[in-house]
GUBAKE-744237 format. One record per residue (C-alpha): residue number from 0; residue in one letter; x, y, z. Coordinates in steps of 0.1 Angstrom, whole numbers, padded with zeros to 4 digits, always signed. Example, Ala and Ser with C-alpha at 12.3 -4.5 7.8 and 13.67 -1.06 7.14 Angstrom:
BEGIN
<site seq="0" type="a" xx="+0123" yy="-0045" zz="+0078"/>
<site seq="1" type="s" xx="+0137" yy="-0011" zz="+0071"/>
REM end
This chain:
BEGIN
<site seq="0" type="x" xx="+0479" yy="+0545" zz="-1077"/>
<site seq="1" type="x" xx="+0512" yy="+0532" zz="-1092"/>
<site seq="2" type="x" xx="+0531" yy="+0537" zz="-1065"/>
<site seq="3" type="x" xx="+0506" yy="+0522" zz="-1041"/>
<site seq="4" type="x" xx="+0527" yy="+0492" zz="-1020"/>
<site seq="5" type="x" xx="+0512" yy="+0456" zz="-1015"/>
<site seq="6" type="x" xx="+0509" yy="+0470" zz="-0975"/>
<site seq="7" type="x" xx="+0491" yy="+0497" zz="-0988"/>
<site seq="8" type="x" xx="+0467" yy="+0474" zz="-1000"/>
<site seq="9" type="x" xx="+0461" yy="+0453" zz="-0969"/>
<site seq="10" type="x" xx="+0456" yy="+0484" zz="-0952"/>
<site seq="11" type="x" xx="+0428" yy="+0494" zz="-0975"/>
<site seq="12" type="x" xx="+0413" yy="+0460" zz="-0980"/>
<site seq="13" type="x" xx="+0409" yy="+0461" zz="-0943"/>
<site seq="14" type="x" xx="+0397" yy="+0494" zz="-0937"/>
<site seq="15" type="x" xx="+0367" yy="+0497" zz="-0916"/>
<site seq="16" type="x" xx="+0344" yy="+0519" zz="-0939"/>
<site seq="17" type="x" xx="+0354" yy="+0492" zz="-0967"/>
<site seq="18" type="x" xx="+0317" yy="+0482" zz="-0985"/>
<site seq="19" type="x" xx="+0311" yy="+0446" zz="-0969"/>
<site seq="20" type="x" xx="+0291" yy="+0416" zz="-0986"/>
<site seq="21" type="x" xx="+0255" yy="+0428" zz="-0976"/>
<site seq="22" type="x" xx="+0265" yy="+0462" zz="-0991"/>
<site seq="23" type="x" xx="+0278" yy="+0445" zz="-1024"/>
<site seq="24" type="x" xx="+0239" yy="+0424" zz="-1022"/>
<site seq="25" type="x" xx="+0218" yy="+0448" zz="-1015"/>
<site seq="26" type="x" xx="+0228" yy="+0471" zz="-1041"/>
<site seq="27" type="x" xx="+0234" yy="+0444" zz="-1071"/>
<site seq="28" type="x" xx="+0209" yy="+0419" zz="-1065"/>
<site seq="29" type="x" xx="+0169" yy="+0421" zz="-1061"/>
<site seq="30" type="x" xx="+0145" yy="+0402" zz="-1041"/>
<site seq="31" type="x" xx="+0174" yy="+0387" zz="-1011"/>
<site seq="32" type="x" xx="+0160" yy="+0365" zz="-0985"/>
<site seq="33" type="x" xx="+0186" yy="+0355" zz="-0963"/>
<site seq="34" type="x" xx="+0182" yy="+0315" zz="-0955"/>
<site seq="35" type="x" xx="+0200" yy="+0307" zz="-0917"/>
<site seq="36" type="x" xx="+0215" yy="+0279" zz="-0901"/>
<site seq="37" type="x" xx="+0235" yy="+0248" zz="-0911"/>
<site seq="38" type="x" xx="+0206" yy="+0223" zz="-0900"/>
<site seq="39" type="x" xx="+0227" yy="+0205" zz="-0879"/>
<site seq="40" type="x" xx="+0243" yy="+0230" zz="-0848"/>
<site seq="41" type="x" xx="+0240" yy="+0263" zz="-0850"/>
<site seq="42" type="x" xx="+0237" yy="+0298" zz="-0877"/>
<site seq="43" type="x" xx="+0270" yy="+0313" zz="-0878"/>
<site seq="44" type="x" xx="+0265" yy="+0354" zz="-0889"/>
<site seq="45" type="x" xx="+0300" yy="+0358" zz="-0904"/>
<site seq="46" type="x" xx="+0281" yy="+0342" zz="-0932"/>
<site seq="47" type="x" xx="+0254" yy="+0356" zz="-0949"/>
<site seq="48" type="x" xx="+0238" yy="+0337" zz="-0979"/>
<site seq="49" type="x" xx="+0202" yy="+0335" zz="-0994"/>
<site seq="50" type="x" xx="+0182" yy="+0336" zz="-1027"/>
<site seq="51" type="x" xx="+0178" yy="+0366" zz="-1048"/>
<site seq="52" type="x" xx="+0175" yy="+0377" zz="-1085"/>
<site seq="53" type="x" xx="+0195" yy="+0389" zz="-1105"/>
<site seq="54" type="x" xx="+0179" yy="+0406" zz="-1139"/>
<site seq="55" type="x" xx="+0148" yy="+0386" zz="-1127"/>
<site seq="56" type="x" xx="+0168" yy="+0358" zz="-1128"/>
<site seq="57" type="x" xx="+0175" yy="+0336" zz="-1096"/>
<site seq="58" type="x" xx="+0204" yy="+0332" zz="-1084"/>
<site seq="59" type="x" xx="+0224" yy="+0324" zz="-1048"/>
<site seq="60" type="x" xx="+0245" yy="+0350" zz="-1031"/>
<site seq="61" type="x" xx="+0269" yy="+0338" zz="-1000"/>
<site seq="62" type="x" xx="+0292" yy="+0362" zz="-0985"/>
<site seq="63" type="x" xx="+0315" yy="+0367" zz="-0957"/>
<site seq="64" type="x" xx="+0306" yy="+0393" zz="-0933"/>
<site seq="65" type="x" xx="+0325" yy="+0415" zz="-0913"/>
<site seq="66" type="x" xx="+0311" yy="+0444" zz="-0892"/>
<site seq="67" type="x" xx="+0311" yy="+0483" zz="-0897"/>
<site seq="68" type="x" xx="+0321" yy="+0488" zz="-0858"/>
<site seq="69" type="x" xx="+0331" yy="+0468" zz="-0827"/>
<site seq="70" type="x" xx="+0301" yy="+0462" zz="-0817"/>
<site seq="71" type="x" xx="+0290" yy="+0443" zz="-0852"/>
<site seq="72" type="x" xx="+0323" yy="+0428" zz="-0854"/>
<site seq="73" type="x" xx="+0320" yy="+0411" zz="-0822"/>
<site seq="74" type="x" xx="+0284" yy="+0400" zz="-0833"/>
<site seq="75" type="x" xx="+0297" yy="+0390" zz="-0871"/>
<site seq="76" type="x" xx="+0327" yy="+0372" zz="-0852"/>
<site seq="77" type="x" xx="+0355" yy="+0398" zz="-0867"/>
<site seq="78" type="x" xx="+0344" yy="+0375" zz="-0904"/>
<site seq="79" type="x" xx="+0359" yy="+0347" zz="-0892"/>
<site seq="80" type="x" xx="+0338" yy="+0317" zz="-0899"/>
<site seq="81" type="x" xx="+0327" yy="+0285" zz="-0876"/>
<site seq="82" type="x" xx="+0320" yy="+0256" zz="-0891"/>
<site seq="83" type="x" xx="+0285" yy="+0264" zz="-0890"/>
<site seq="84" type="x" xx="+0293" yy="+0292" zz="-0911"/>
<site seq="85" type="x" xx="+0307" yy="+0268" zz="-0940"/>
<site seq="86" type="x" xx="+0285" yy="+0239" zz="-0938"/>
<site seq="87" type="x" xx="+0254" yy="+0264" zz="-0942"/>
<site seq="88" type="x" xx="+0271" yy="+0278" zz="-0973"/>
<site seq="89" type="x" xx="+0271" yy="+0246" zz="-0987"/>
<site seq="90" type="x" xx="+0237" yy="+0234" zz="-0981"/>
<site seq="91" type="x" xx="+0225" yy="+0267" zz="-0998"/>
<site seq="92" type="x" xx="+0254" yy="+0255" zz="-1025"/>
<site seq="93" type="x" xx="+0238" yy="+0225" zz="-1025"/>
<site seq="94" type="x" xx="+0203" yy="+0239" zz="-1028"/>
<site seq="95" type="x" xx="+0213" yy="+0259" zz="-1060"/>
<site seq="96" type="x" xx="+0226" yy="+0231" zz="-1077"/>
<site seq="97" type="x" xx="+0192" yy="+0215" zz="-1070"/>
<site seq="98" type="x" xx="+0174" yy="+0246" zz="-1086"/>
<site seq="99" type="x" xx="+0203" yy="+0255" zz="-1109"/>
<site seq="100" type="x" xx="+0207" yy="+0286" zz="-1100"/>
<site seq="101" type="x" xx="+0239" yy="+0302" zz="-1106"/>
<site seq="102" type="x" xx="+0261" yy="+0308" zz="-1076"/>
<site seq="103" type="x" xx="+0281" yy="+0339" zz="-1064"/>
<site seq="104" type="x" xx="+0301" yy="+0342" zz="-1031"/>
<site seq="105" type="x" xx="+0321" yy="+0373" zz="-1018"/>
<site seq="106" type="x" xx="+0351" yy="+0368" zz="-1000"/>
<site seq="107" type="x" xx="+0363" yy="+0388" zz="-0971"/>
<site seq="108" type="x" xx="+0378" yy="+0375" zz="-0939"/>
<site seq="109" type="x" xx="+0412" yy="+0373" zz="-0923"/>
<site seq="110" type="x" xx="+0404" yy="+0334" zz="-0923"/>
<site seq="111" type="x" xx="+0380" yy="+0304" zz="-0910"/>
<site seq="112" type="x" xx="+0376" yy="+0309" zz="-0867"/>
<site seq="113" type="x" xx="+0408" yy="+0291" zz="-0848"/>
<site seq="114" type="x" xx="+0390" yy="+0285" zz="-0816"/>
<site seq="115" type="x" xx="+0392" yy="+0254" zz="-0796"/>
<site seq="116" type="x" xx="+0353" yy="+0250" zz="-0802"/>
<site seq="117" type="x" xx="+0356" yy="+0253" zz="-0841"/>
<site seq="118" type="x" xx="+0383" yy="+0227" zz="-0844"/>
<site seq="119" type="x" xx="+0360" yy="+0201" zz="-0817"/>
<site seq="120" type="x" xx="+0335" yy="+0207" zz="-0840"/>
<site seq="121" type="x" xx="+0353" yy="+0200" zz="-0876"/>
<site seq="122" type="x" xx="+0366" yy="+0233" zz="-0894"/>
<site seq="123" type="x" xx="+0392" yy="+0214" zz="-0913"/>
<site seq="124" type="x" xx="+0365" yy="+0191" zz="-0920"/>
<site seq="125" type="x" xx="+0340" yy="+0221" zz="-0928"/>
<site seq="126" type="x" xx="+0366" yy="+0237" zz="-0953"/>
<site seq="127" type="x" xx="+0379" yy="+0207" zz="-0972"/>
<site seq="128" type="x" xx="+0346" yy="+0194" zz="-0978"/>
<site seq="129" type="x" xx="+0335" yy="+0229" zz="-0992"/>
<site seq="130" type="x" xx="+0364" yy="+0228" zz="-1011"/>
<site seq="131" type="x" xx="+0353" yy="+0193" zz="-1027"/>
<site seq="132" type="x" xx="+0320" yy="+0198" zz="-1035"/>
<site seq="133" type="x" xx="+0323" yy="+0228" zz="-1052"/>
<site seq="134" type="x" xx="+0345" yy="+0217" zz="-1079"/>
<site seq="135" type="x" xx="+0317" yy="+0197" zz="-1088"/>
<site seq="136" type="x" xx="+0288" yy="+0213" zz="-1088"/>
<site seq="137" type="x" xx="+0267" yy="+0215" zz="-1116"/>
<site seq="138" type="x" xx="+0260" yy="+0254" zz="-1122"/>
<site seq="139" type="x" xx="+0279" yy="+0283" zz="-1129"/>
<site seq="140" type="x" xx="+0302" yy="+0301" zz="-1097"/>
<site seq="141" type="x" xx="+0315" yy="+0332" zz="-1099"/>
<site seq="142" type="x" xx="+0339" yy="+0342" zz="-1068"/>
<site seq="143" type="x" xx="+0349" yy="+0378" zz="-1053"/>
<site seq="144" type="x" xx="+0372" yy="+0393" zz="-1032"/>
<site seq="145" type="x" xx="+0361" yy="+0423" zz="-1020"/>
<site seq="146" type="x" xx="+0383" yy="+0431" zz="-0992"/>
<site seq="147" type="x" xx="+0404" yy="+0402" zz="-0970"/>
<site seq="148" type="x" xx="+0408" yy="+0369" zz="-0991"/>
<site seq="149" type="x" xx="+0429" yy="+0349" zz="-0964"/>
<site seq="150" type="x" xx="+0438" yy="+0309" zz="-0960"/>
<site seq="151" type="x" xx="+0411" yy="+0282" zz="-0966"/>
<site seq="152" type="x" xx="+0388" yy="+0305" zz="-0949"/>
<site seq="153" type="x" xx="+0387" yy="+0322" zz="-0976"/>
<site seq="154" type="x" xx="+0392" yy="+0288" zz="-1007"/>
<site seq="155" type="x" xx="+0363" yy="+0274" zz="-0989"/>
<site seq="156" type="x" xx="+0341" yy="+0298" zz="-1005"/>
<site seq="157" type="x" xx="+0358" yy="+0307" zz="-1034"/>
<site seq="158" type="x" xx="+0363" yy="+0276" zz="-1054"/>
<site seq="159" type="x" xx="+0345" yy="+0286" zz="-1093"/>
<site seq="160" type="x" xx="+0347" yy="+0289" zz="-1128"/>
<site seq="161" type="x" xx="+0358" yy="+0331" zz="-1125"/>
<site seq="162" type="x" xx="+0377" yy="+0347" zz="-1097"/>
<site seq="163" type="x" xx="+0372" yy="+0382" zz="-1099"/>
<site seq="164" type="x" xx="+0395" yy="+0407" zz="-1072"/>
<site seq="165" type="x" xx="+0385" yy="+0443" zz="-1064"/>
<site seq="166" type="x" xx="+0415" yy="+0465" zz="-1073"/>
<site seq="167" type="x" xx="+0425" yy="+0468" zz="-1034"/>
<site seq="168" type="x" xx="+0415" yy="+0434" zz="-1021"/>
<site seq="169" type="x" xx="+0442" yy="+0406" zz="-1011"/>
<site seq="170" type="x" xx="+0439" yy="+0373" zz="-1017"/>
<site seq="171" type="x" xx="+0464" yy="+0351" zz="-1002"/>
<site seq="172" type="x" xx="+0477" yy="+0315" zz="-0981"/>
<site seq="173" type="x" xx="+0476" yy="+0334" zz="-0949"/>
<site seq="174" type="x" xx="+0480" yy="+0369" zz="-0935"/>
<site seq="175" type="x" xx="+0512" yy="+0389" zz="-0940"/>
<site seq="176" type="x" xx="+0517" yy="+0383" zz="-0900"/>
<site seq="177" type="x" xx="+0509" yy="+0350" zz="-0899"/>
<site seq="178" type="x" xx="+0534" yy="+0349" zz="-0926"/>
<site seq="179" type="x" xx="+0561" yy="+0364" zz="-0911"/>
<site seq="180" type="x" xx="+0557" yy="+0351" zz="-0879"/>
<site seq="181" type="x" xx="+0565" yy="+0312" zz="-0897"/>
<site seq="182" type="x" xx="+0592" yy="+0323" zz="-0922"/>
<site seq="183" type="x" xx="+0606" yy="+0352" zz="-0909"/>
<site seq="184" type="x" xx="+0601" yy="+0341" zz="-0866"/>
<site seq="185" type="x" xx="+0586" yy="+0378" zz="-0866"/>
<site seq="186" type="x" xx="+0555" yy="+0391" zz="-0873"/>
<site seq="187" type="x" xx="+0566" yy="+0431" zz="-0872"/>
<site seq="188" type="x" xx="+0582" yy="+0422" zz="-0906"/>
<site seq="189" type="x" xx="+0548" yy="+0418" zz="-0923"/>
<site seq="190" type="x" xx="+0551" yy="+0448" zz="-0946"/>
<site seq="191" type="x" xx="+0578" yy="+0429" zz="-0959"/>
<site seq="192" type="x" xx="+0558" yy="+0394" zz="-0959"/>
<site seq="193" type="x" xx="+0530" yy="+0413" zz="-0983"/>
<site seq="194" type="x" xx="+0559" yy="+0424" zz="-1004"/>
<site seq="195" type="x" xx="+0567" yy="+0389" zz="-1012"/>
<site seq="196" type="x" xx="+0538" yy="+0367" zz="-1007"/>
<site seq="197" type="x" xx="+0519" yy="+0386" zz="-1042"/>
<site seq="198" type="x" xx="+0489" yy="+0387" zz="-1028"/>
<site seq="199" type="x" xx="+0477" yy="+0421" zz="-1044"/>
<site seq="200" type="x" xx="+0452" yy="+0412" zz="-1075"/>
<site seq="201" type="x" xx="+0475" yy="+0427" zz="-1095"/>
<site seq="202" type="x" xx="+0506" yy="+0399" zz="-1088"/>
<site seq="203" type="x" xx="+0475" yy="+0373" zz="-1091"/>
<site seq="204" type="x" xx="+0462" yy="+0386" zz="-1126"/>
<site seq="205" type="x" xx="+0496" yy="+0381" zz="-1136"/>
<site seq="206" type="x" xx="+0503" yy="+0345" zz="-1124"/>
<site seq="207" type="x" xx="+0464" yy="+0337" zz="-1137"/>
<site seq="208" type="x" xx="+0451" yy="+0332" zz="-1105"/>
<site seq="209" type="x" xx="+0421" yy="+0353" zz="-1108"/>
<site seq="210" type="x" xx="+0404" yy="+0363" zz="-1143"/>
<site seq="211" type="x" xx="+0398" yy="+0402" zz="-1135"/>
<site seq="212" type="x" xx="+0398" yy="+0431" zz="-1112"/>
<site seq="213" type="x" xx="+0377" yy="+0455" zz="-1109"/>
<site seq="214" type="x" xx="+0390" yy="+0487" zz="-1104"/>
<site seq="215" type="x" xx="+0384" yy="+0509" zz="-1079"/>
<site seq="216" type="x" xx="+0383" yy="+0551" zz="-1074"/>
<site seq="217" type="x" xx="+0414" yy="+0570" zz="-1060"/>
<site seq="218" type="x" xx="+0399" yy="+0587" zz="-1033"/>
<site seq="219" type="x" xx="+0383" yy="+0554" zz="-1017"/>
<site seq="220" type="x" xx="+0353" yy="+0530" zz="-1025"/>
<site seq="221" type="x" xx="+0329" yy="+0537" zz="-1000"/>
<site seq="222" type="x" xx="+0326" yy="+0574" zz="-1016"/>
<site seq="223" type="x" xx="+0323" yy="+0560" zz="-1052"/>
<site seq="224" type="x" xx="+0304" yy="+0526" zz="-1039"/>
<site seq="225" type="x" xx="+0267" yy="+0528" zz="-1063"/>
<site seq="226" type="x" xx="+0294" yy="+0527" zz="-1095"/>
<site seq="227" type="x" xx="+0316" yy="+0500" zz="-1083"/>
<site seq="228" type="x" xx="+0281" yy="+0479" zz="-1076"/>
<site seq="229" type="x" xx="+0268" yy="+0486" zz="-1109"/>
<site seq="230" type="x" xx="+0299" yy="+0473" zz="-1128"/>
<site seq="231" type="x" xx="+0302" yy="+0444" zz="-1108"/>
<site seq="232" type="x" xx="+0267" yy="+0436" zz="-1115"/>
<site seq="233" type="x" xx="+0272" yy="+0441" zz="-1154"/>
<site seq="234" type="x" xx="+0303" yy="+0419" zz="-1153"/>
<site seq="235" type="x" xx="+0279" yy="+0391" zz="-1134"/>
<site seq="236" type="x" xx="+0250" yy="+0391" zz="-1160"/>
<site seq="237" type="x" xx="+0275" yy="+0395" zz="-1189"/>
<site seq="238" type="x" xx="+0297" yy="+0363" zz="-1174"/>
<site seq="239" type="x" xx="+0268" yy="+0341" zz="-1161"/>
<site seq="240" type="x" xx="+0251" yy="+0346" zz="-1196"/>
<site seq="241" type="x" xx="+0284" yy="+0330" zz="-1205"/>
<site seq="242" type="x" xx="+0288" yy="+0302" zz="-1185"/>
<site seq="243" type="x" xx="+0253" yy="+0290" zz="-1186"/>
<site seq="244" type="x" xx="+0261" yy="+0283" zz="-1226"/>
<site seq="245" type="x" xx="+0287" yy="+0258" zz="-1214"/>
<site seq="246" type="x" xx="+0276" yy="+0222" zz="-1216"/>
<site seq="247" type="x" xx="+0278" yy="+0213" zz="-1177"/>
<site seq="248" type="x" xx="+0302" yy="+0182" zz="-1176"/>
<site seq="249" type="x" xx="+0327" yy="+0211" zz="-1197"/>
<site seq="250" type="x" xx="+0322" yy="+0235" zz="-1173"/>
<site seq="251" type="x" xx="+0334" yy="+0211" zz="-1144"/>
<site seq="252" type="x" xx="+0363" yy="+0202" zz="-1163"/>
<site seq="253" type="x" xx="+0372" yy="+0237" zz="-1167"/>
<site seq="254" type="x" xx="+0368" yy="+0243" zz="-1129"/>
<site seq="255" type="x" xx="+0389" yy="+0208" zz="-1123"/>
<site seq="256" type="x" xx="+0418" yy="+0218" zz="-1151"/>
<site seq="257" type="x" xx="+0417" yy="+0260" zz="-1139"/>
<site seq="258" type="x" xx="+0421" yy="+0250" zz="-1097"/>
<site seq="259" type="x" xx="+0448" yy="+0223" zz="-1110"/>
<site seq="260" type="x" xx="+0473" yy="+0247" zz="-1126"/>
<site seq="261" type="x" xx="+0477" yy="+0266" zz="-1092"/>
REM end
């Protein structure tokens, strides 16, 4: 795997038999009931995002969701979130801080919806605010990338007290193409772009971006996928054990001080 290029990466963190977030909560969590709609327009399914337990412990799980084939993909809206989408991830955000349940998200989408109907109906809005309010909230967040972490699409989930990457996710300002279509006027150079931007989670562990990766078998995840689970699932009662011992106005500070030095 030492030889494996940043593009190679992409490539796998966007492959379709890649383990999406209702995989990742099925398998690590007990008890899910997925909770729908932003109370205010409409339920956006490239969300997903509910109460379940952890250990016997509550907790709230949000995720991005992409599809396994076209069909679902059309359905899941390719993982591209509405505003919808982000404003019910924060009233279930909301909701846990209520309960003080710990929080975990998983992040994977090539970034928030750019239609005409998303921007009319707030997305910058929709991802700034998420961005706010979860610097402050009053419980633990743990954050992973399991496949695509691109733009604020992407931040406006991801905002906590640990990162965490899986070995062959991405986690980056844009895509490679959108990034080579600004700097370089051309998107075909976006093997290139990934080269450079250090999106891989081994560039970000470096820089201190994220706090760990997971790593992930050579022959592919979705043939390994019931071990991967089960260490993500011991990192996230191991960490949350750990948080929860922090005094709560610390904990934000170390939130505030950790999203400052990017």
């Amino acid at each position: 795997m030492s030889t494996i290029t940043a593009w190679d990466r992409v490539e796998l963190a966007r492959k379709l038999e890649r383990p999406k977030a209702i995989d990742y909560i099925n398998a690590i969590f007990e008890d899910f009931i997925e909770l729908h709609g932003d109370r205010n327009f409409a339920d956006d399914k490239s969300i997903v995002g509910g109460i379940a337990t952890l250990n016997k412990n509550p907790v709230t799980v949000i995720g991005e969701q992409k599809g396994r084939n076209m069909k679902e993909n059309i359905e899941r809206n390719f993982g591209m979130p509405n505003p919808e989408g982000y404003r019910k991830a924060l009233r279930l955000m909301k909701q846990a801080e209520k309960f003080q349940r710990p929080i975990i998200t998983f992040i994977d989408t090539p970034g928030a919806y750019p239609g005409m109907g998303a921007e009319e109906r707030g997305q910058g809005e929709a991802i700034a605010r998420n961005i706010m309010e979860m610097s402050t909230l009053k419980v633990p967040i743990i954050c992973i990338v399991i496949g695509e972490g691109s733009s604020g699409g992407a931040l406006a989930i991801a905002v906590g007290d640990k990162i965490v990457m899986l070995e062959n996710a991405i986690y980056s300002i844009l895509s490679p193409e959108g990034f080579a279509s600004i700097l370089y006027k051309d998107s075909s150079k976006a093997k290139e772009a990934a080269e450079n931007m250090k999106i891989t989670a081994q560039d970000l562990k470096k820089i201190e971006i994220i706090d760990k990766i997971i790593k992930e078998p050579t022959n592919g995840i979705e043939n390994e996928f019931e071990a991967i689970a089960k260490e993500i699932k011991r990192y996230l009662v191991q960490t949350i054990k750990e948080l929860n011992k922090i005094p709560v106005e610390e904990l934000i500070q170390k939130r505030y001080e950790k999203f400052r030095k990017f």
